[in-house]
N, C-alpha and C positions, 0 to 999 in steps of 0.2 A: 496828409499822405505819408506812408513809412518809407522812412529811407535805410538801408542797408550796406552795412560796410563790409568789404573783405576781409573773406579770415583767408590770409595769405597759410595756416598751416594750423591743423588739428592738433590740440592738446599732446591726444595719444599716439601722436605720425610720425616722430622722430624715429627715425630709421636707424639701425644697429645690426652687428651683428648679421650681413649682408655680405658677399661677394664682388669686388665691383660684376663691369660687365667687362665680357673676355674677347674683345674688338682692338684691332688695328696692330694686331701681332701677324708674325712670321709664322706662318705655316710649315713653309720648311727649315728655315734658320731654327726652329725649335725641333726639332725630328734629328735626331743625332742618326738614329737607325735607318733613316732614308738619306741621309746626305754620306755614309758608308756604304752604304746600297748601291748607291748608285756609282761613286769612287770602283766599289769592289767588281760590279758587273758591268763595266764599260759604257757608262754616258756621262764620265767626266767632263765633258767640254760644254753638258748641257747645265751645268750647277750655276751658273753667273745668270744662267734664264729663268732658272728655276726658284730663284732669290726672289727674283725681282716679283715672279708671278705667285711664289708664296705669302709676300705681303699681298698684293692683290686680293686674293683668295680668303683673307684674315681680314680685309681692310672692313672698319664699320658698313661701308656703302654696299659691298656687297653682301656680305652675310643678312645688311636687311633686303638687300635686292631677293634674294635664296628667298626668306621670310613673305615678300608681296608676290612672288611667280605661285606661292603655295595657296595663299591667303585667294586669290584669284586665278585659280583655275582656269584654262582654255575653256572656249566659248564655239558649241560648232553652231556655224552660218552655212545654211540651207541652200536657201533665195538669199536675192538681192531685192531690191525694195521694189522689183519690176515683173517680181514674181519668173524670174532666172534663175536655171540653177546653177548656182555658183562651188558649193561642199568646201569651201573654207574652213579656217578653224584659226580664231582670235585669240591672240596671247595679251596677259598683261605686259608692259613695255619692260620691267624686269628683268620677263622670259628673255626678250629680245639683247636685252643689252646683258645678261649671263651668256646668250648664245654668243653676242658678239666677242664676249671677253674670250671663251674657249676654240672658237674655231680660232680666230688673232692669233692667237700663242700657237696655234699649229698641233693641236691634239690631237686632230684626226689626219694630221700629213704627215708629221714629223716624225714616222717610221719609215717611209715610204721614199722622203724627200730629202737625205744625207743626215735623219738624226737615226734615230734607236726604237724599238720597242720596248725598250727600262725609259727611256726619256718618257715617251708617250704614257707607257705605265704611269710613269714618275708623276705628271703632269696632271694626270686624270686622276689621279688618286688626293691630289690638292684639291682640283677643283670641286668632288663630289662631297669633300667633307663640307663645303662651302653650300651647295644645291646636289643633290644626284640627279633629281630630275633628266635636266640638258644634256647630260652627259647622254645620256638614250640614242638621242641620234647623233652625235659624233660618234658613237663607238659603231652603230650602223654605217657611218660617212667613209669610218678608217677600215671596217674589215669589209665591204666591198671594192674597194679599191684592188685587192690583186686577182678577185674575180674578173671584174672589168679590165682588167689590163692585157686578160688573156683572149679577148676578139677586139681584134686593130680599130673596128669602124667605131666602136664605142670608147675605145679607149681614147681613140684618136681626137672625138668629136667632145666628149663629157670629162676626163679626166682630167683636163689642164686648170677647170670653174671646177671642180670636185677639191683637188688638189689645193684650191687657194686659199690663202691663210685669211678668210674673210666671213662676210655674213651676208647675205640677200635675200632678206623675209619676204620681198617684194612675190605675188603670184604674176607670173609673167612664163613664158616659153623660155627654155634653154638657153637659147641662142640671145635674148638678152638682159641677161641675170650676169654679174658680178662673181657668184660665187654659189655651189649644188650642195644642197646636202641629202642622202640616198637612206630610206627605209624597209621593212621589209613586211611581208604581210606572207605569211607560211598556214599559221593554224589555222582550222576547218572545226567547225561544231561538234563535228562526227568522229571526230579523230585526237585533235587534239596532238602530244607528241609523234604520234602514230599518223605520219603526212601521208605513209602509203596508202591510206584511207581518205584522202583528199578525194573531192568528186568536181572540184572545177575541171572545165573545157577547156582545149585549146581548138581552134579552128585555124590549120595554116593557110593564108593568103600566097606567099610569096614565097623565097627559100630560105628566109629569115624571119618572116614577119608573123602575126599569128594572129589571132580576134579569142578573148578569152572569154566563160559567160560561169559567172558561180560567185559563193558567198563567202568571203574569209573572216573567222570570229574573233580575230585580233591582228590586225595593224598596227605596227611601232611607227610613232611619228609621220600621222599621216599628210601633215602639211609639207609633206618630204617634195625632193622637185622629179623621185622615181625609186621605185619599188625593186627589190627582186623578190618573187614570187615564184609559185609551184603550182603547174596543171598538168591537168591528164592528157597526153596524145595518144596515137594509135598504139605508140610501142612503149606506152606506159609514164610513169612522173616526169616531169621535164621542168628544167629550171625557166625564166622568163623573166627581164627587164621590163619593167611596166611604167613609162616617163608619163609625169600628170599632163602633156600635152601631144597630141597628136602632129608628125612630122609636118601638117598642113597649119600648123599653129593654132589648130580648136584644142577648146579642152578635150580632153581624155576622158572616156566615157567608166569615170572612177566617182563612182557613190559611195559618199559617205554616211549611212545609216545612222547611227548614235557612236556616241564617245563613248567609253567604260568609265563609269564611276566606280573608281579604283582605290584600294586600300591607300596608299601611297603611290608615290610618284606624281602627286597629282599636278607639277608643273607643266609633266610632259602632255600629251597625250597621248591616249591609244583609241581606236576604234573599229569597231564593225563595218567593213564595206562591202558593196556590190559591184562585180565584173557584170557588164553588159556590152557585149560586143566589144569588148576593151580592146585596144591596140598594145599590143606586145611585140617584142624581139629576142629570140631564143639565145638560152643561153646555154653554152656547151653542145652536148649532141641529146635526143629525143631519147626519153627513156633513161637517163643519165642524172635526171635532178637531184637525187640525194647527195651524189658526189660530187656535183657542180656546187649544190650550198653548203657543204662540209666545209669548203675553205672558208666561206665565210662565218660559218658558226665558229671556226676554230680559233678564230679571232675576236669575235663575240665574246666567247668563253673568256677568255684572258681576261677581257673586264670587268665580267663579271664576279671573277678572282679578286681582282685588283678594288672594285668597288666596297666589294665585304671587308677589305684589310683596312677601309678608306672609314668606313661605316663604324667601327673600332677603334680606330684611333681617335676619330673626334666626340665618339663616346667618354672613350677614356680618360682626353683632353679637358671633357666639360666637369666630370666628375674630379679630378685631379685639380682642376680650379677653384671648382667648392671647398671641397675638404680642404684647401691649404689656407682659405680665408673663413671658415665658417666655425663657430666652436662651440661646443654643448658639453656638458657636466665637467664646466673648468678648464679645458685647452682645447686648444683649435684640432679638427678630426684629423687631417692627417699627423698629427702627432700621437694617435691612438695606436698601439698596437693592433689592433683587430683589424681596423681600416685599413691600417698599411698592409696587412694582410690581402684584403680586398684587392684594394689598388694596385699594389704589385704585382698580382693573380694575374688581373687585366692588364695590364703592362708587356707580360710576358707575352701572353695569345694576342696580342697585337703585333706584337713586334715580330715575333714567328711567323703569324700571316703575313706582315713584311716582305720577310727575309726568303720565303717562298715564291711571293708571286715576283720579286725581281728577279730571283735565279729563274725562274719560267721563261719571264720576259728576253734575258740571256737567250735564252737556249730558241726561243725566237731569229732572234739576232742573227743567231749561226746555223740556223737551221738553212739559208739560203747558201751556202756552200759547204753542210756537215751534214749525212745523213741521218747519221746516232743520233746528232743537233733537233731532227724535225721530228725522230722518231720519240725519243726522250721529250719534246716540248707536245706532243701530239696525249702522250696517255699522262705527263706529269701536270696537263692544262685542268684536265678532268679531275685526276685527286685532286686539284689544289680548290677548282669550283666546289667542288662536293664537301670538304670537311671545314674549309675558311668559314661558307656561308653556312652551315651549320652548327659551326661556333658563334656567329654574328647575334643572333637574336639574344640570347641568354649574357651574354655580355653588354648590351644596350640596354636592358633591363636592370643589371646589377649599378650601368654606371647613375639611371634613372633613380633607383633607391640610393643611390650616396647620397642625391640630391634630395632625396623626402618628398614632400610635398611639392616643392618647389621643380623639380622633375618630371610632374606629372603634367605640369600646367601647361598648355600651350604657348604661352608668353618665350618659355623656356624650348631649347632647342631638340631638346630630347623625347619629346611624344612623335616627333617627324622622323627622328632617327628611328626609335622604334617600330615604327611603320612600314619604313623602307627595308629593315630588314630581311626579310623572308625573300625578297623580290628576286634578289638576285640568285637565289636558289631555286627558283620554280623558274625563271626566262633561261632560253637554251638549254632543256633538259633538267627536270627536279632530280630529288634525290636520288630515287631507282633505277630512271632512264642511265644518268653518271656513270652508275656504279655498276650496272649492266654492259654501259658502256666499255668500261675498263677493264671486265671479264672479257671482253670481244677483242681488244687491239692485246690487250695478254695469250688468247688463243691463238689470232691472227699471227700477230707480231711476239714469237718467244723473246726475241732479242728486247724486251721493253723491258723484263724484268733484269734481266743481266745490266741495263742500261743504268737502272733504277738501283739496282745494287752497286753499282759504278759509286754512283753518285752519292752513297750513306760513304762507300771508299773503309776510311781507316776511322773513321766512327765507330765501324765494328769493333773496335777493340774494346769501345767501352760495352759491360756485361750487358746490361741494360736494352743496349742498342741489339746486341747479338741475341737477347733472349727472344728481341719482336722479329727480329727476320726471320727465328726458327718459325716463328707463328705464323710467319708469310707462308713458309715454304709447307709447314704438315700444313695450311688450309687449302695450298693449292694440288695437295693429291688427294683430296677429299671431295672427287670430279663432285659426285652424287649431289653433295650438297652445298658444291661453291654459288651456286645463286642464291643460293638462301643464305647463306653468308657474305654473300657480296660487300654488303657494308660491313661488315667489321674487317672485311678484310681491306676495303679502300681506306678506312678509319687507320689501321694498322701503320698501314702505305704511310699518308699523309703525317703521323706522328713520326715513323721514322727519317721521312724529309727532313718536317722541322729542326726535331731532333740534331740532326745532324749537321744542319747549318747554326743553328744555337752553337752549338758546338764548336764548329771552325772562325765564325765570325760572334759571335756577341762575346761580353764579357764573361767571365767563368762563371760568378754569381747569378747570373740571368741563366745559363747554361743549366747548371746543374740544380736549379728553384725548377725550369723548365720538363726537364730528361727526369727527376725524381717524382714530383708530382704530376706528370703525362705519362710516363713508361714503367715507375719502380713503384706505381700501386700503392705511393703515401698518400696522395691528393684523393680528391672527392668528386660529388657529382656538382657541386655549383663552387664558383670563384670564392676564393679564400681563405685556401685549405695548406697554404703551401706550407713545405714542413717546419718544425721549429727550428728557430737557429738560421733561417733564411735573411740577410743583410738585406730587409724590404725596401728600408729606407733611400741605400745605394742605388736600386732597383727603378726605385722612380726620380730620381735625381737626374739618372743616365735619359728618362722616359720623358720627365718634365722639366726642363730644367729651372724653369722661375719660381721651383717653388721656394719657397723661406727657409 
């Protein structure tokens, strides 16, 4: 009989030439631009939390945590083995302990509960470079909270288990769960962003209570412990709290059809369900739902901001880790001129996307005692979703090619990141709804551009800066055709932000790499174009700092 020995290692297996792997670092202790961010826009007192929970976020355990929530996808459970219907939806354990880790830290309270909306930004912007997934329904958890705050019964009863800095996967009734997390379920087949085309029912019972009957075509996190939703009563949209259980402690007559097999995101889930005589409780007044879930989109929004700047950096992080260990025809690539071209490129438009959604975040902050404050964070939430996640995909792509082949593979971080890109430019409003948008609180509200000019301030002085406001200002008397302009004029907008915070807070070399290749028409259509003479090197030093 043959016996066989180990070959402990193939001839040709000797490995070279290799990156290590880029595990159990500091997410935020390496973010120079978020740890000034956050100094500059007032959640200094969050920075010793934000240490602790950036290694978290970097630590091996969870980035493969990120890696098995994707690898195993939610599982929806029907029945139960009794032929019951139960509409569950089964996480890998992962899921559960990423959920644990971000609700813990207070992601979804810690605006709400003596910290910040830069903290919260701050926090969530860690954790999604880690998973985005999970983050879905914490951002749902945090911007229904000042919905809810605004009718006493619910605030009084669901807010304090909303509000706690915890996790409770358990399916059980409100009353005894640990801790709530709140989803939403708005589009409709027929409609789509277009809710006024919603065709669910409401049937009022009571002078609060409702019975809903219709089919919603997407649901965010529907193992959520309650919904805010949108149906039709007599006097037209109406907002509507829908808890997965019935005041009598039966399920809630909430069907879950199918899950969406999804480009990305696939830790979370989303899906199709059925109202069927569903128990509801109105929110705000009949007739009034678009403005009742305004507050909460407008908080939605912000992470979706916040998420693309997230989706960016740890782009540009993977790719900046390669090139500094990896070398082809004679020295290692980031010692290439052309790639530090590259990499610096993406350096920039990260950091920008930064330096924006924290001033957003700001202007959150003080929106609750500044009017300018809510009116300025109201139309600057929209440019900043619109033109960040528009920059997201083409820069997840470029940091994919630093890496070659190795990029492309699953094994590698970057096919997930790529995926996830787009996402958060189609959830709450894609490209045209934004920017439509932004034409409307600009009619509405004149004072938004004066606000917005506030804010470029003494930027203007540089030509540059003054040559794109003239732009702002001839496309906004050009009534005839400002919707068909719309995006170049939101596009405009959002450079002159950046612009101008480049400007006041980054270094001068980031600044003016920045303001010359976005505003003064030297740069190109894809990353790596910045002009000659650009100190690249400096650029990502300031961006990465481990490298050699």
């Amino acid at each position: 009989m043959a016996t066989y020995s180990p070959i402990t290692q193939l001839p040709t297996h000797a490995v070279s030439n290799q990156p290590p792997p880029l595990e159990n670092i500091n997410l935020f202790e390496l973010d120079n631009a978020l740890i000034e961010g956050l100094q500059r826009e007032g959640a200094a007192a969050a920075r010793d939390t934000l240490a602790v929970f950036g290694a978290q976020v970097g630590s091996e355990e969870i980035l493969k945590a990120g890696e098995l929530a994707n690898r195993f996808p939610p599982q929806l459970k029907t029945f139960n083995r009794f032929g019951q219907r139960i509409d569950e939806v089964e996480f890998h354990p992962a899921y559960h302990g990423l959920m644990q880790l971000g609700l813990s830290a207070g992601i979804h309270s810690m605006a709400w509960s003596g910290g910040s909306h830069v903290a919260h930004a701050a926090s969530e912007y860690l954790l999604v470079q880690s998973e985005a997934g999970v983050c879905c329904p914490m951002t749902m958890t945090y911007a229904a909270i000042p919905v809810l705050g605004r009718h006493a019964d619910l605030a009084n009863t669901w807010l304090p288990k909303i509000l706690a800095n915890d996790y409770d996967a358990a399916v059980l009734p409100f009353s005894e769960k640990s801790a709530l997390t709140i989803g939403m379920a708005m589009t409709e087949k027929q409609g789509g962003s277009d809710v006024r085309a919603n065709t669910t029912r409401a049937q009022k019972i009571s002078a609060s209570e409702y019975r809903l009957t219709g089919h919603k075509w997407f649901c965010s996190a529907p193992m959520s412990d309650a919904f805010l939703t949108l149906a039709q009563t007599e006097r037209g949209l109406t907002c509507f709290f829908v808890p997965r259980w019935q005041p009598d402690n039966t399920r809630d007559h909430f069907f879950i059809q199918r899950l969406k097999d999804k480009l990305s995101n696939r830790a979370n889930a989303s899906a199709e369900i059925e109202y069927s005589n569903t128990f509801a409780q109105l929110l705000g007044e009949e007739g009034h739902g678009v403005k009742t879930i305004l507050e909460m989109v407008h908080h939605t929004r912000l992470d979706t901001c916040l998420a693309a700047a997230a989706l960016m950096r740890q782009a540009f992080v993977q790719a900046a880790h390669h090139a500094n260990y990896r070398s082809a025809f004679g020295k290692r690539l980031i010692e290439q001129p052309l790639m530090q071209n590259v990499l610096a490129d993406m350096a920039l438009e990260s950091e920008a996307a930064l330096l924006l959604t924290l001033r957003i975040a700001r202007a959150y902050d003080e929106a609750a005692h500044d009017a300018d404050a809510a009116q300025f964070a109201r139309i600057a939430v929209a440019i900043g979703k619109y033109w960040v996640n528009k920059r997201t995909p083409n820069l997840v792509y470029e940091a994919m090619e630093c890496l070659g082949g190795n990029g492309y593979v699953e094994e590698s971080l970057l096919p997930r990141l790529y995926r996830e890109a787009p996402l958060n430019s189609i959830w709450e409003g894609s490209g045209n709804v934004i920017c439509l948008d932004v034409l409307r609180a600009l009619a509405r509200e004149p004072n938004s551009l004066t606000l917005l000019l506030a804010e470029i301030g003494v930027a203007v002085q540089d030509v540059r800066i003054a040559r794109a406001v003239d732009t702002v200002k001839k496309l906004l008397t050009k009534t005839a055709a400002l919707e068909n302009q719309a995006r170049r004029l939101v596009e405009t907008l959002a450079l002159l932000l950046q612009s101008s915070l480049m400007l006041r807070y980054a270094p001068t070399i980031n600044a003016e790499a920045f303001i010359e290749s976005r505003l003064n028409g030297v740069g190109g259509f894809a990353y790596g174009v910045l002009p000659a003479g650009t100190a690249c090197r400096e650029i990502l030093q300031r961006a990465w700092p481990r490298l050699n």
